[in-house]
C-alpha positions in Angstrom: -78.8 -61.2 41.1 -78.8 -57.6 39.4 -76.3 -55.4 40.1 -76.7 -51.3 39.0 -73.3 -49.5 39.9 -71.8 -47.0 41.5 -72.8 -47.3 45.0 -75.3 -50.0 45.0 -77.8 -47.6 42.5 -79.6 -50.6 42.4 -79.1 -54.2 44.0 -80.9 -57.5 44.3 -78.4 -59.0 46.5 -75.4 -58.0 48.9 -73.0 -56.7 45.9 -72.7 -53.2 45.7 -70.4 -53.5 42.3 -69.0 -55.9 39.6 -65.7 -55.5 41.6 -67.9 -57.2 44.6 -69.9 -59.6 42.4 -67.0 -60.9 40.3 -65.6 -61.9 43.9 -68.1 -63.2 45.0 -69.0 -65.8 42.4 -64.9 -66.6 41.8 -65.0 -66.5 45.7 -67.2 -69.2 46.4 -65.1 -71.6 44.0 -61.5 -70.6 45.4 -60.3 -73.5 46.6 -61.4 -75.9 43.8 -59.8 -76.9 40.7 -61.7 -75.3 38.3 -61.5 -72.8 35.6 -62.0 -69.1 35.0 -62.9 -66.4 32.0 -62.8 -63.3 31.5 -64.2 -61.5 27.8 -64.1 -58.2 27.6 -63.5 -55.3 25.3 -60.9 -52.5 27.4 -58.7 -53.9 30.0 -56.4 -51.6 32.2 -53.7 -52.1 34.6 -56.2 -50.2 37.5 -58.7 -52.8 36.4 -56.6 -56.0 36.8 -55.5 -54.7 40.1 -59.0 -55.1 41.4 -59.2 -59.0 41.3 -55.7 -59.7 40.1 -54.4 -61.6 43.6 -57.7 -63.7 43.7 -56.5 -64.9 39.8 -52.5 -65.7 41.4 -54.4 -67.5 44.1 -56.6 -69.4 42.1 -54.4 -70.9 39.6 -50.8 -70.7 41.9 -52.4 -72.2 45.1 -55.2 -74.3 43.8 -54.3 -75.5 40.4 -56.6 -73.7 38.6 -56.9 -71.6 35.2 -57.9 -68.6 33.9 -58.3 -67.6 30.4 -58.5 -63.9 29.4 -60.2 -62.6 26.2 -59.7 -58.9 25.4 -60.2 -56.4 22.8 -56.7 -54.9 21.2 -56.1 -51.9 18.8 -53.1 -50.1 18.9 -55.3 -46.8 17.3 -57.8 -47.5 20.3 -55.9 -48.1 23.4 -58.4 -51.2 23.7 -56.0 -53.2 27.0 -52.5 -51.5 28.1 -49.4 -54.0 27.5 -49.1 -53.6 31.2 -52.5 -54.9 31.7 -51.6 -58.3 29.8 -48.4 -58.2 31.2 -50.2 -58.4 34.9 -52.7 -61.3 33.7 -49.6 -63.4 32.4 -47.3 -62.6 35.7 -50.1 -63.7 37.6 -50.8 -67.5 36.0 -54.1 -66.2 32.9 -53.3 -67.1 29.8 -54.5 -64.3 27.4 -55.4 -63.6 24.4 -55.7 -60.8 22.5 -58.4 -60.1 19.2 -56.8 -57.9 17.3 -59.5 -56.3 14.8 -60.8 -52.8 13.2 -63.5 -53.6 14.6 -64.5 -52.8 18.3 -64.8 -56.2 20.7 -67.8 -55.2 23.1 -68.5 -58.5 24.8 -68.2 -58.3 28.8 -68.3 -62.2 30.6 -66.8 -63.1 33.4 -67.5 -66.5 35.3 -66.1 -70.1 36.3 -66.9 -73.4 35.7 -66.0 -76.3 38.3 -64.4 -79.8 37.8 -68.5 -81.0 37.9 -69.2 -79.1 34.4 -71.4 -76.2 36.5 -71.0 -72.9 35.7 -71.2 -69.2 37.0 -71.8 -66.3 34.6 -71.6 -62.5 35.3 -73.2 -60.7 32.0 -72.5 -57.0 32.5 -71.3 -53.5 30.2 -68.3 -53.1 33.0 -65.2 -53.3 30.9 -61.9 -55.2 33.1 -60.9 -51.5 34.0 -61.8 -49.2 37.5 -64.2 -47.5 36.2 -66.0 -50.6 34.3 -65.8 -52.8 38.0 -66.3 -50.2 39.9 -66.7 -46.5 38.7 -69.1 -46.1 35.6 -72.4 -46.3 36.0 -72.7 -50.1 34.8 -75.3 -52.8 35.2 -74.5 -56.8 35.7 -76.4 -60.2 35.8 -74.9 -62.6 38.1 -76.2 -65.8 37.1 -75.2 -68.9 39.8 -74.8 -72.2 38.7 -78.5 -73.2 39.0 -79.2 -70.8 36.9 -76.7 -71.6 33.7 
């Protein structure tokens, strides 16, 4: 599925963001043990907001993990301390790449206790206006398709 955002610009499926996509594919997995990832460059407290109970959910209720990769510079305001402090509160282990140079990768996805996997490849950015806001694109790729 392709996903051009705000306001469905563009859709191949039901999603009309990477807000509703990223829910979607961690969605469908919910109540499995299984892992999930985030990468990406900025990360913002009004980003985290967006899927932050499905990540308390996943790993509080169902036993499952979630492992967060962002971009950090002091200099850059790359992911607010609040931000990470909201991941950890919530059960994600994060970590934080701490460079001079800028981190631009943006993954999200899951893989189940089978090995499959679920892979969003998009330019949204763990904030609101990356999920929800900018005008964005993503590539939902299902499990058949990884």
């Amino acid at each position: 599925m392709f996903v051009t955002q705000p306001n469905s610009v563009y859709s191949t499926g039901p999603h009309g963001d990477l807000r509703d996509a990223l829910r979607s594919v961690w969605g469908k997995e919910l109540k499995t043990k299984n892992h999930w990832f985030v990468v990406s460059g900025f990360c913002y407290l009004n980003g985290v907001l967006q899927i932050r109970d499905l990540i308390s959910q996943h790993v509080r209720e169902y036993d499952g993990t979630c492992t967060v990769i962002l971009g950090g510079s002091p200099n850059m305001k790359m992911s607010s301390k609040e931000a990470v402090m909201d991941l950890l509160d919530a059960g994600a282990r994060v970590f934080v790449i701490n460079r001079k140079q800028i981190m631009h990768s943006k993954l999200y996805g899951s893989q189940n206790d089978t090995g499959a996997q679920s892979l969003i490849v998009t330019s949204g950015n763990l904030t609101y206006p990356g999920l929800v806001g900018n005008i964005e694109s993503a590539l939902v790729l299902d499990a058949d398709l990884v």
